[in-house]
C-alpha positions in Angstrom: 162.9 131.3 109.1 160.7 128.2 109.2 156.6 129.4 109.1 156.3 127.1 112.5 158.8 129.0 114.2 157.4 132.1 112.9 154.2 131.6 114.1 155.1 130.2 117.4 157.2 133.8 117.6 154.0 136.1 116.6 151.6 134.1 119.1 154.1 134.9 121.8 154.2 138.5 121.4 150.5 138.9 120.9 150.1 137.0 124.3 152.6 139.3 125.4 150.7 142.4 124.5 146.8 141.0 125.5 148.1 140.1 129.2 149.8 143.3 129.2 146.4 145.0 128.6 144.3 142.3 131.0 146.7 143.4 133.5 147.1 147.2 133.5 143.2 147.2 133.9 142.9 145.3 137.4 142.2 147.5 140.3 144.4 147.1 142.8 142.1 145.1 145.0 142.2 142.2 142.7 145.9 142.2 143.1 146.6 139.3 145.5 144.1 136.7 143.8 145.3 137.8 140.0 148.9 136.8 141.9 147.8 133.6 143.5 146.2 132.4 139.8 149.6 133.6 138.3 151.6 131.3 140.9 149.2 128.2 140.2 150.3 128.7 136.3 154.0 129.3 136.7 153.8 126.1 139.0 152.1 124.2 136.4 155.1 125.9 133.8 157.7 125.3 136.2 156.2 121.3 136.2 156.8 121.2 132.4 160.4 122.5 131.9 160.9 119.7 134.3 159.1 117.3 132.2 161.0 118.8 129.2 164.3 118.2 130.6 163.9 114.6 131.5 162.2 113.8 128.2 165.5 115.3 126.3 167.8 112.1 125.2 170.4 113.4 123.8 169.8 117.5 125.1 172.9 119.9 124.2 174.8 121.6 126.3 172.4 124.9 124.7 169.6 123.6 125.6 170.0 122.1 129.1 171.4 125.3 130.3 168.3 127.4 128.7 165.7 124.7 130.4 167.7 124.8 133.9 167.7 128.5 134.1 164.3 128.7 133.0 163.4 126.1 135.7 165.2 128.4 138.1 163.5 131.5 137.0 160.3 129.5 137.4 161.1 128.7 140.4 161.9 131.9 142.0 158.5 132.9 141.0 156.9 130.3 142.4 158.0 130.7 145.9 158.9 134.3 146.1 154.7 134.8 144.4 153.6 132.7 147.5 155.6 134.3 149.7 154.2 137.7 148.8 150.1 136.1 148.6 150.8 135.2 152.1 151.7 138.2 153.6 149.5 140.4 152.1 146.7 138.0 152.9 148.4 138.3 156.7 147.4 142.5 156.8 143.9 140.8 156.8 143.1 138.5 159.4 141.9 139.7 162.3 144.6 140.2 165.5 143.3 138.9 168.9 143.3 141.9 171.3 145.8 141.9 173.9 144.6 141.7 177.6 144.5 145.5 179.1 147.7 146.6 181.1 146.3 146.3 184.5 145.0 142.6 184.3 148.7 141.0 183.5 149.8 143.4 186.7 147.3 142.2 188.8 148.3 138.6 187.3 151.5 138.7 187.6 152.2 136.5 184.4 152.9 138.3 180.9 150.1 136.1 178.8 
């Protein structure tokens, strides 16, 4: 195994276990802006398999199909992240209060 590649490897899986610790220690409060900051990186990721592929002359067949999943994966996290931060930011903004029963009666109009 070339020492590059075997380097590259180790760094990966001690990122692997130090965000693995960062995260198992985040109350649950922190949840939805630890997710936002996590969507803003896998953006920036998502941005750079797309540079990747492009910059690729001659990519094999191997290679282009690893770059477009991992593009689609990226992807998926991306929107399906944002989706989540925005409804759980939704369950906390205030809800106007609806007009009491007897004033749309007396109105005769619904709103």
């Amino acid at each position: 195994m070339e020492t590059g590649l075997l380097a590259n490897l180790a760094i990966l899986v001690l990122a692997g276990f130090v965000g693995f610790a960062v995260i198992s220690k985040v109350p649950n409060t922190l949840h939805t802006p630890l997710m936002s900051g996590t969507n803003a990186i896998h953006g920036i990721v998502l941005l750079g398999g797309l540079i990747v592929l492009g910059h690729l002359e001659n990519p094999s067949v191997v290679d282009a199909i690893i770059l477009v999943v991992a593009i689609a994966f990226g992807a998926i996290n991306v929107i399906g992240g944002f989706l989540v931060t925005d409804r759980m930011l939704a369950m906390f903004k205030t809800k106007s209060p609806s007009p009491p029963a007897e004033k749309i009666a007396s109105n005769g109009k619904g709103t």
